[in-house]
Residue, then its C-alpha position, 0 to 999 in steps of 0.5 A: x714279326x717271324x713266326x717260328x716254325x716250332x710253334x706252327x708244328x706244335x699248333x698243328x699237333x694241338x689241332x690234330x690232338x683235339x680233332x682226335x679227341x672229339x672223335x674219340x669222346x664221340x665214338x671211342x674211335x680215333x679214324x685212320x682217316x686223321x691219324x694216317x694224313x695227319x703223319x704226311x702232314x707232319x713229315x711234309x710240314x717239317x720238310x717245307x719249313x726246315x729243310x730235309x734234317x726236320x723230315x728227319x727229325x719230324x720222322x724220328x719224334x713220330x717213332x719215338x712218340x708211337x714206340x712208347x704209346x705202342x709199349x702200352x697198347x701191346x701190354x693191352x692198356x690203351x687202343x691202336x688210335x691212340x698209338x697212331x694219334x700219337x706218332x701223328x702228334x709227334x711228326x707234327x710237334x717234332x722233336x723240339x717239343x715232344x718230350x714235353x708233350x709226353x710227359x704233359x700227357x702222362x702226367x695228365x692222362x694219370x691225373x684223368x684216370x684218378x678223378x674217372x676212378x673216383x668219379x665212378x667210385x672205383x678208386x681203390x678197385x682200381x689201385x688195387x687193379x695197378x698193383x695186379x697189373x705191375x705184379x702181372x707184366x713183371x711175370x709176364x712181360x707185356x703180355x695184356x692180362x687176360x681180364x684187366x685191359x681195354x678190350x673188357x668192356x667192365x674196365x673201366x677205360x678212358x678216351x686218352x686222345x683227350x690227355x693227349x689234346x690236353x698235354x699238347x696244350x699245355x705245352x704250348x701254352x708253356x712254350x708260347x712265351x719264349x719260342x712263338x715269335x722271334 
């Protein structure tokens, strides 16, 4: 029995992701000190198991993963951890499965951020606060608004390392049965 080295990369971006999210539940921090190793293991691991075309692809998947969470953290909706735990989780998921990997971690990050507004009594507050937000950046480009971001300590804000561990895991647990062994 072989393991597929796609399934240890995706492995290794769930521990990172988790790591990271107890972090940040912890201290709404997410320390340089996983984030930055966390990208050398990556391009490191794929380089071992897959020679100098994963470097590569591990390297553009990190890119990828990071330009778009950096989209968000610019327009002042999430924080830099997040942005550089994501380009972590994909230098490590590589480009096989960071696609999912995004997808599975928007749709449930939306998915968190809908019962934290209810929870909190503030769902239409808050739907209220996205049709203002898109009316904004569609006047202002990706300029953070100046009230509605993570930086406003009233938003109500949510530790998205915790969507990012969970789209990992669903991923994986989506992918395990065709690609965890060969």
């Amino acid at each position: 029995m072989v393991i597929n080295p796609q399934t240890t990369y995706l492995t290794a971006a769930l521990v990172c992701a988790s790591i990271g999210s107890l972090h940040d539940l912890r201290s709404r921090r997410i320390p340089n000190r996983l984030t930055g190793p966390a990208i050398l293991c990556g391009l490191l691991l794929h380089l071992a198991l897959g020679g100098w075309t994963q470097l590569g692809l591990s390297a553009l998947a990190g890119l990828i993963a990071g330009g778009i969470f950096l989209v968000f953290f610019v327009a002042g909706g999430m924080g830099a951890g997040d942005v550089k735990l994501m380009t972590a989780v994909g230098c490590l998921a590589g480009t096989a499965y960071i696609k999912e990997v995004l997808i599975a971690t928007v749709l449930i990050g939306a998915l968190m951020g809908v019962a934290l507004a209810l929870y909190r009594g503030r769902l239409r507050e808050t739907m209220l606060n996205v049709i203002t937000l898109v009316q904004h950046h569609g006047a202002e480009g990706l300029a953070a608004h100046p009230e509605l971001n993570v930086r406003n300590v009233a938003t109500l804000r949510l530790p998205y390392a915790l969507p990012i561990a969970a789209g990992c895991l669903l991923t994986f647990f989506m992918t395990s049965g065709k690609e965890l062994v060969r």
